[in-house]
C-alpha positions in Angstrom: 13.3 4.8 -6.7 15.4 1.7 -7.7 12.8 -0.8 -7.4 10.9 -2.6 -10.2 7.1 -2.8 -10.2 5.0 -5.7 -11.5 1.1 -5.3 -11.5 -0.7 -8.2 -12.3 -4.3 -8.1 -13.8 -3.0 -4.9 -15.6 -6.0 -5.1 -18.0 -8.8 -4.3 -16.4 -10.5 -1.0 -14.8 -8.3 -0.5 -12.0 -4.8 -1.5 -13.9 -5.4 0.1 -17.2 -5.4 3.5 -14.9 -3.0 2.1 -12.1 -0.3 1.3 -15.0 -0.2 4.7 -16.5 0.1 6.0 -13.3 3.1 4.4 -12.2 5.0 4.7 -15.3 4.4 8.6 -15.0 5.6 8.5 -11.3 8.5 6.0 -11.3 9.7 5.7 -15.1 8.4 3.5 -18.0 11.8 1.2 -17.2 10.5 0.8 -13.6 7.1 -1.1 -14.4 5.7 -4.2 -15.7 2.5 -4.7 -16.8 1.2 -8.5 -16.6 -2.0 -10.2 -17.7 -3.6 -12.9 -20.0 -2.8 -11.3 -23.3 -1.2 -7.7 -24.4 -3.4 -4.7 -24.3 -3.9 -2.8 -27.6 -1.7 0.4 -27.7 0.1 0.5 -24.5 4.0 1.9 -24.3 5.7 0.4 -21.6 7.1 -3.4 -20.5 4.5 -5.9 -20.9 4.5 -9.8 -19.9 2.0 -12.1 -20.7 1.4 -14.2 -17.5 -1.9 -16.2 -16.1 -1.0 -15.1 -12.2 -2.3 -18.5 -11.5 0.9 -19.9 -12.8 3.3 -19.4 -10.5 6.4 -20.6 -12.3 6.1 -18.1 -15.2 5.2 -15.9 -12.3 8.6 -16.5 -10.6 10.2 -16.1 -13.9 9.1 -12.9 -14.3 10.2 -11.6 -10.9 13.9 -13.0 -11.4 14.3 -11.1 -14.6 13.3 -8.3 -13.8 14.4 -8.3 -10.3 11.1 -7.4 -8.9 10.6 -5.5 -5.7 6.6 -4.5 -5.4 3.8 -5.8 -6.7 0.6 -4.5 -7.4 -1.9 -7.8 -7.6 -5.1 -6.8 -9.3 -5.8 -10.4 -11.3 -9.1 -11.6 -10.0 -13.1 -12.4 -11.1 -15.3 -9.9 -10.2 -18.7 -10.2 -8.0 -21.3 -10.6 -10.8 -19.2 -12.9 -12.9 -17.9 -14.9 -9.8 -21.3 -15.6 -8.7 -22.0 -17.8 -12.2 -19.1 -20.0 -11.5 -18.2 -19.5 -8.1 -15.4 -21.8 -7.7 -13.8 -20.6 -10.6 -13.7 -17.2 -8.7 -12.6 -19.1 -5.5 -9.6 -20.9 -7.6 -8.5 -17.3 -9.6 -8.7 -15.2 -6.9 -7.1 -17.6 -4.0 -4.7 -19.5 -5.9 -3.0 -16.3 -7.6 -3.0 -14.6 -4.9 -1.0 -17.0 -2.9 1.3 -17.5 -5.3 2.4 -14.2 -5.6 2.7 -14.1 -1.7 4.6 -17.5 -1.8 6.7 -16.1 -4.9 7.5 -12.6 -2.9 8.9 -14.1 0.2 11.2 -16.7 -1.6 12.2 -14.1 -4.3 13.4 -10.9 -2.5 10.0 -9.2 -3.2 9.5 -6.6 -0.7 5.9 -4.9 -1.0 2.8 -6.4 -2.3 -0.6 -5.0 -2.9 -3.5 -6.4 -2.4 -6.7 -5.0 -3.5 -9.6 -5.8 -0.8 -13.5 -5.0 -1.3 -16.6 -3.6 0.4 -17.9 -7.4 -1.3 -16.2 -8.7 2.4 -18.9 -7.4 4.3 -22.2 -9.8 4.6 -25.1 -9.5 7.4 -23.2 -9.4 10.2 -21.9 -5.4 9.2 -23.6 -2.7 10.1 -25.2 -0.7 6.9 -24.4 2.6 7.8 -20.6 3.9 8.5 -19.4 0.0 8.3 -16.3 0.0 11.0 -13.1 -1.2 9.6 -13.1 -4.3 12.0 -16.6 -5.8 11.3 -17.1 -9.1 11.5 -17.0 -10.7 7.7 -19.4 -13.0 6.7 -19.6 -12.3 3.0 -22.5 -13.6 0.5 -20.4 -13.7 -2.6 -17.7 -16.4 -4.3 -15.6 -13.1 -4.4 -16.3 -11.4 -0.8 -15.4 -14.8 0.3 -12.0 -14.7 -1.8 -11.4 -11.4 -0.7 -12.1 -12.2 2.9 -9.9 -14.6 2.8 -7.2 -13.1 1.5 -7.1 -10.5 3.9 -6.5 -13.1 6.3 -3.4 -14.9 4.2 -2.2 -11.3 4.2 -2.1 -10.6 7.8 -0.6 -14.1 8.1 2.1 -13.5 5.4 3.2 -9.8 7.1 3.0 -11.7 10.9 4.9 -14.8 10.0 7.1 -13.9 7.3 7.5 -10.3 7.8 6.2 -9.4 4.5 5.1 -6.1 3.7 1.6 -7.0 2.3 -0.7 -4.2 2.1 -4.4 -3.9 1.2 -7.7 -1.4 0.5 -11.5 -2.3 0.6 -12.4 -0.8 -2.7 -16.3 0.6 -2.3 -17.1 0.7 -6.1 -14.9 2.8 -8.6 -15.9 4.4 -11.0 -13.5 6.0 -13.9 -13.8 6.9 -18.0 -10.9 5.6 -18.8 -11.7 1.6 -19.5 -15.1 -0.6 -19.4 -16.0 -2.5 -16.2 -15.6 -6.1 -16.0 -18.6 -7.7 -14.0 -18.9 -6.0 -11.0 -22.7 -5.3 -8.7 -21.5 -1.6 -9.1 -20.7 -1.4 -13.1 -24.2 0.5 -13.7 -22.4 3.8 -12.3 -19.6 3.8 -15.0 -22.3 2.4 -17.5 -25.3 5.3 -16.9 -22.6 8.0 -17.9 -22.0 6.0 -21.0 -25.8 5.9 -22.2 -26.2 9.7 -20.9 -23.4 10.8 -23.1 -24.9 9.0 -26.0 -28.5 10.6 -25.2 -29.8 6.5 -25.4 -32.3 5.5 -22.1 -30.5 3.7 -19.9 -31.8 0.1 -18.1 -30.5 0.0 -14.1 -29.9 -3.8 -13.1 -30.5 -2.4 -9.3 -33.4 -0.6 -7.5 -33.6 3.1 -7.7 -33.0 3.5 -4.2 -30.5 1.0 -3.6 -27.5 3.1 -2.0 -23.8 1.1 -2.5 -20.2 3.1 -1.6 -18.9 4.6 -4.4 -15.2 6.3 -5.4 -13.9 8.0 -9.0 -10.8 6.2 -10.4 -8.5 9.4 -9.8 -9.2 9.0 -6.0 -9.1 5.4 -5.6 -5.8 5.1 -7.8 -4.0 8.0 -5.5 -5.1 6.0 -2.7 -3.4 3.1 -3.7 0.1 4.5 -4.2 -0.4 6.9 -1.1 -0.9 3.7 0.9 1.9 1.9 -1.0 4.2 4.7 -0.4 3.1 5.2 3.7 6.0 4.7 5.9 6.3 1.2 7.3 5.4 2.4 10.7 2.7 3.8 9.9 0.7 0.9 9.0 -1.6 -0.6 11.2 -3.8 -2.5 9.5 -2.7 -5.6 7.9 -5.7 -7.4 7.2 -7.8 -4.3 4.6 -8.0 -0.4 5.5 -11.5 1.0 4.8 -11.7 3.3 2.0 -15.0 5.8 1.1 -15.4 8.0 -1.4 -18.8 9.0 -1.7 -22.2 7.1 -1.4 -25.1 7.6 -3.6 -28.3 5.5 -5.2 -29.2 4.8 -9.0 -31.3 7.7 -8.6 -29.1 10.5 -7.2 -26.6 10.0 -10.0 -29.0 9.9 -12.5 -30.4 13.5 -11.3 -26.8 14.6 -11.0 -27.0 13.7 -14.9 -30.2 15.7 -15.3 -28.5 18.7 -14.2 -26.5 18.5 -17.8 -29.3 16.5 -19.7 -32.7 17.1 -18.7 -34.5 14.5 -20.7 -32.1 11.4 -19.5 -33.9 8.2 -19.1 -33.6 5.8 -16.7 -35.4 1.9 -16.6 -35.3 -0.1 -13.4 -34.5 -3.5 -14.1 -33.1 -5.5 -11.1 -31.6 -8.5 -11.3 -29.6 -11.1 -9.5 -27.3 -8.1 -8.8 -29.6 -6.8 -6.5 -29.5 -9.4 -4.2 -25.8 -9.0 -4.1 -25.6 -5.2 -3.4 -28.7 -5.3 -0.8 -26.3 -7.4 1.5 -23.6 -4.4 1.1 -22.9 -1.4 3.2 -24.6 2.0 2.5 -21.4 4.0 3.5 -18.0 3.1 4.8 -16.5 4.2 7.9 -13.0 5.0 6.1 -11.2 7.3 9.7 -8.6 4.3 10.4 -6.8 5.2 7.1 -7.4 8.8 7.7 -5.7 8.5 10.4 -3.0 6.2 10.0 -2.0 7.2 6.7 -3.7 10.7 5.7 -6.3 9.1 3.5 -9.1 12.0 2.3 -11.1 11.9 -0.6 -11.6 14.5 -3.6 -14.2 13.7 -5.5 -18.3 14.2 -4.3 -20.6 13.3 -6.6 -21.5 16.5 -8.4 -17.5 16.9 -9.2 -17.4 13.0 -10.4 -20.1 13.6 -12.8 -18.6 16.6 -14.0 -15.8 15.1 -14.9 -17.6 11.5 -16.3 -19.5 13.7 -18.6 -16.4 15.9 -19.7 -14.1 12.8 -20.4 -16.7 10.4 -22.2 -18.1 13.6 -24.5 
């Protein structure tokens, strides 16, 4: 592969993993890693850009002669709900100028990472269909929505190759969350490692879509990688790993500590993850593009545990 990577947001949970990934698959000299400041002990190319900016953006592209990119910069649910229009300008305006910035700069791929945050009441709870009708709750669902739509636009009127996943919530060892309604699943295996009691800011029965990092980064590059043809979807695909409640992962914890504490505490997170899906129907990128999931639950907190100890 001749082309030259750029993933934008490449600090947080999804880019710290996606990065490394990348370099190991296409070379160190093939990717650049892009965010608001440098990461602490990386080894690769790394820019400093705010993807809101999309002159330095453009920059970037020229000199390095940029052909996909991955765009992760964005504000999370929780944290988008305390300043909503912040989210709206963050997530929106970046986005659109890396689209803008692709088609008049030779870029030829771009990802887009969707969300589960995209469905509101109108979805059905249970095996959500990839074309339900969005009417999300959230500054970020509403962000996300939305760029789904200036995605399908993009690839329809400028023939560019956009190309996008609903994330359910991921979970992964390898870096902290950063404010999302589904951080208590990477959070609980932290406190269970350290033997502390750990306080749930959702119900105990309160079931949300869940996949581990390994999955959800193999996802992305197996959809980046697809034949053109063989996309159908240009809006979002669908994508499931497993679904489980507060309280199935915290027995699935028991299993390896017994005496593993867990407080309920909901908060205004709860209202957030109510008006999400219990599982997601995930067949159209099965299909499409041979999409299948690894990793149950028993197997993720296998390997949480193992990692984090």
């Amino acid at each position: 592969m001749s082309n030259t990577i750029l993933i934008t947001g490449s600090n947080g949970q999804l880019g710290t993993v996606l990065r490394t990934s990348l370099q190991q698959k296409y070379g160190k000299e093939k990717v650049v890693a892009s965010d608001l400041r440098p990461p602490s002990n990386y080894d690769g190319i790394f820019e400093t850009l705010d993807a809101t900016n999309q002159e330095d953006l453009v920059k970037i592209i020229r000199q390095y002669e940029i052909k996909e990119i991955y765009h992760l910069a964005a504000i999370l649910s929780a944290r988008g709900e305390q300043d909503p229009l912040a989210s709206w300008n963050v997530n929106m305006t970046s986005f659109l100028d890396v689209l803008e910035a692709s088609r008049l700069n030779g870029v030829e791929k771009v990802f887009f990472p969707s969300s589960i945050a995209v469905f509101g009441e109108s979805a059905a709870l249970e095996n959500t269909p990839n074309n339900s009708f969005l009417d999300p709750l959230t500054a970020y669902g509403i962000s996300k929505a939305a760029g789904e739509t200036w995605a399908n636009y993009y690839f329809h009127k400028y023939g560019l190759d956009v190309r996008s996943l609903r994330y359910p919530g991921v979970i992964g060892y390898q870096s902290i969350p950063g404010g999302g309604t589904t951080d208590y699943a990477v959070e609980i295996y932290h406190s269970a490692v350290k033997k502390e009691a750990f306080t749930c800011f959702l119900k105990e029965d309160t079931t949300l879509p869940m996949i581990f990092m390994e999955d959800a980064i193999r996802a992305t590059i197996e959809l980046m990688e697809a034949p053109k043809e063989k996309i159908k979807i240009r809006t979002s695909y669908n994508l499931a790993g497993t679904s489980f409640s507060p309280a199935e992962v915290a027995a699935s914890i028991r299993e390896v500590y017994p005496d593993f504490v867990v407080h309920y505490v909901p908060d205004h997170r709860q209202d957030i993850a109510a008006k999400w899906p219990n599982s997601i129907d995930d067949s159209a990128a099965r299909n499409d593009w041979g999409w299948q999931a690894e990793y149950d639950l028993k197997k993720m907190t296998a390997t949480m545990i193992e990692k984090l100890s």
